[in-house]
N, C-alpha and C positions, 0 to 999 in steps of 0.2 A: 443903542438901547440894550439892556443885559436880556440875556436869557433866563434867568432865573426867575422861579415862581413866589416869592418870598412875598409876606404880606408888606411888607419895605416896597419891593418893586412894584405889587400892582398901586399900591397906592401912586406911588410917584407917577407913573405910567397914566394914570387917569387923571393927576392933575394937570400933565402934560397936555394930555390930548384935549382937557376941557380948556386949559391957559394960552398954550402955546401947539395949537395941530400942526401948524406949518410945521415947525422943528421935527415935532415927532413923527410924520408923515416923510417929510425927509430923510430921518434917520432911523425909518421902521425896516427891520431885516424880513427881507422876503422870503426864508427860509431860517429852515431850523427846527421845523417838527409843528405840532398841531399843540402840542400841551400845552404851551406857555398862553397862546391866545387862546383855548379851550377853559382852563383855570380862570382867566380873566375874565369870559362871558358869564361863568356860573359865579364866578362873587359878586359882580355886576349886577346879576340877574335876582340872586338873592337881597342884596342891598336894597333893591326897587320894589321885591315882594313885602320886604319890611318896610317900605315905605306906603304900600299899599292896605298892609295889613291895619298899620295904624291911622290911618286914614281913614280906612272901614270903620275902626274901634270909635272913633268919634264923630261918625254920623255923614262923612264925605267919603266919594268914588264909590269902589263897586263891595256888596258884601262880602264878599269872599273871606275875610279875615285875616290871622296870621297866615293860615293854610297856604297863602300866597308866597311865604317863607320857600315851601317847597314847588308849587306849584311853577314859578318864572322859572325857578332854573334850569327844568323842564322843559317846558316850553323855547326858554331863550337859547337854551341849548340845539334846538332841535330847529328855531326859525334863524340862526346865526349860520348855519349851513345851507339852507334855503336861502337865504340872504344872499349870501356868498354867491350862489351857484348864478342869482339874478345878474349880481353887478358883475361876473364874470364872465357872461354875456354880453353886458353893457360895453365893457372895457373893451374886450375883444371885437366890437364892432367900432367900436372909439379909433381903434389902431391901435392897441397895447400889445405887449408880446409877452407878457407875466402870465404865469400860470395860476389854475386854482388856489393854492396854498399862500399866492401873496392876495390874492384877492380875499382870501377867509382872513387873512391878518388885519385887511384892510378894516372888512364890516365886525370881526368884532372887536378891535380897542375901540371901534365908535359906542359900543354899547357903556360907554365910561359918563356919556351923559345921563341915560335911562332914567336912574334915579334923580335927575333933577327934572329931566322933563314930562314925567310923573307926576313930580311935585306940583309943578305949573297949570298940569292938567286941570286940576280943583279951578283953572281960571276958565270962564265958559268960551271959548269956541278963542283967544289971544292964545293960550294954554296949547291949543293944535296946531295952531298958526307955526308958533317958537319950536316946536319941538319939529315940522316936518321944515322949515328953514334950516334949522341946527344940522339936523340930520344930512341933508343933500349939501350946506356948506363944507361937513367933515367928505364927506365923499368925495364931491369936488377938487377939494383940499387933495386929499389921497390920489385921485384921476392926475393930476399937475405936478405934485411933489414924488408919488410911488410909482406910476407908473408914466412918467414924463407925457403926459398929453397936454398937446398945445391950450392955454389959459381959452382964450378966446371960444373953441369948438368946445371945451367942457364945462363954461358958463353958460353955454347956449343948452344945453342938452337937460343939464342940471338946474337950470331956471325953470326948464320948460315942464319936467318932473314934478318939482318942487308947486309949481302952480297946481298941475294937477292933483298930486296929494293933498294940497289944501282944498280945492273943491272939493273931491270925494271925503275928505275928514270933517269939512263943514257941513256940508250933506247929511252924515251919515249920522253929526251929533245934533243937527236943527231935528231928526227924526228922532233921534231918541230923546231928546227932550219933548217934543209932542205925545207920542206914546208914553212918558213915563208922565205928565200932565192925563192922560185921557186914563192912563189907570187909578189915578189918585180919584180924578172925578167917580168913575165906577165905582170904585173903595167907599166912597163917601156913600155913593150911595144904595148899595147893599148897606151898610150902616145904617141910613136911615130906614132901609127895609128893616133890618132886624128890629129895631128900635118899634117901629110901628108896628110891628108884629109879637113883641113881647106876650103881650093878653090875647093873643087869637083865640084864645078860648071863652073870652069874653064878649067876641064880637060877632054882631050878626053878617050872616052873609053879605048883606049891602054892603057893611063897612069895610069888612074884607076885599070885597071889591074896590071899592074906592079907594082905597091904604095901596092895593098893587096896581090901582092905575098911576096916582098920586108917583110911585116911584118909577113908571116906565116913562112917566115921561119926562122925569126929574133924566133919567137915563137918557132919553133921545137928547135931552136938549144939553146935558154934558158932552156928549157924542159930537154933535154939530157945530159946537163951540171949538172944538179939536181939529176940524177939518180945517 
């Protein structure tokens, strides 16, 4: 694989790793400096905020906006070293004898998926599924080809991962689709308060009362419906 930071090479470099990981995993130089795989997380990382951003623009994933342009590569930059430091634990207890720097090489050409598993995301809860399979296959991949660990002990380890990430990510998205349901219900019905309450100046006490009973319990029983 060249060294060189050239928009020619990351591109190549990503379709690798999303086409063909074994090769590129194979033939990824465990040294060589931080730039080359530092430049590829932040193009990487921006490619996927622009995938975010437009996403936002037309009514799917998270608001955030273009903002996210700047935002990921920030972030991706900063959880690609984090990252790293994980699976260099991981490895290191695997039996590896590769240091940090092949390990950060490792986790970020992975980030060459991001922006499609992003994409996917828009799919409800298959979307988390694909992206934490993807993700622990390239690892894997990297554990057997980068740093010769026996197949058999780093399908065992990386399965067993790989499940868990999908629990905690199905989890955590069955909860936020509940909450983002029980706020919509609230939304509604504050609505309906304001709405009944337009002419409060027209209405007698009693009526005032009934209008905010009429929506607390419009409230409770959206509330219950959520649980």
């Amino acid at each position: 694989m060249s060294n060189r930071s050239s928009l020619t090479t990351l591109i190549d470099d990503a379709q690798t790793v999303i086409t063909r990981p074994v090769d590129f995993y194979r033939n990824l130089a465990k040294t060589g400096g931080y730039a080359d795989p530092v430049i590829f997380v932040i193009v990487m990382a921006a490619i996927t905020g622009l995938v975010v951003g437009v996403l936002s623009i037309i009514g799917l994933g998270s608001p955030v906006g273009l903002a996210a342009i700047i935002i990921f590569p920030i972030f991706g930059l900063i959880g690609s070293f984090i990252g790293a430091a994980i699976m260099f634990v991981i490895w290191r207890l695997m039996g590896s004898a590769e240091n940090y720097e092949a390990a950060y090489r490792c986790v970020a050409y992975a980030s060459a998926i991001y922006p499609i598993t992003t994409l996917l995301g828009i799919l409800p809860y298959l979307g988390s599924i694909i992206a934490v399979l993807w993700g622990m296959y390239l690892m894997a991949t990297a554990s057997i080809e980068t740093h010769q660990l026996a197949k058999k002990t780093t399908y065992l380890v990386f399965g067993i991962l790989a499940a868990i990430f999908i629990l905690l990510n199905l989890s955590a998205e069955v909860a936020q689709r509940q909450m983002s349901q029980k706020m919509e219900g609230m939304s509604e019905q504050f609505e309906s308060l304001g709405k009944q309450f337009e002419h409060a100046d027209e209405m007698t006490p009693e009526e005032a009362g009934e209008a905010f009973g009429r929506f607390m319990q419009g409230l409770q029983k959206a509330t219950e419906q959520d649980k």
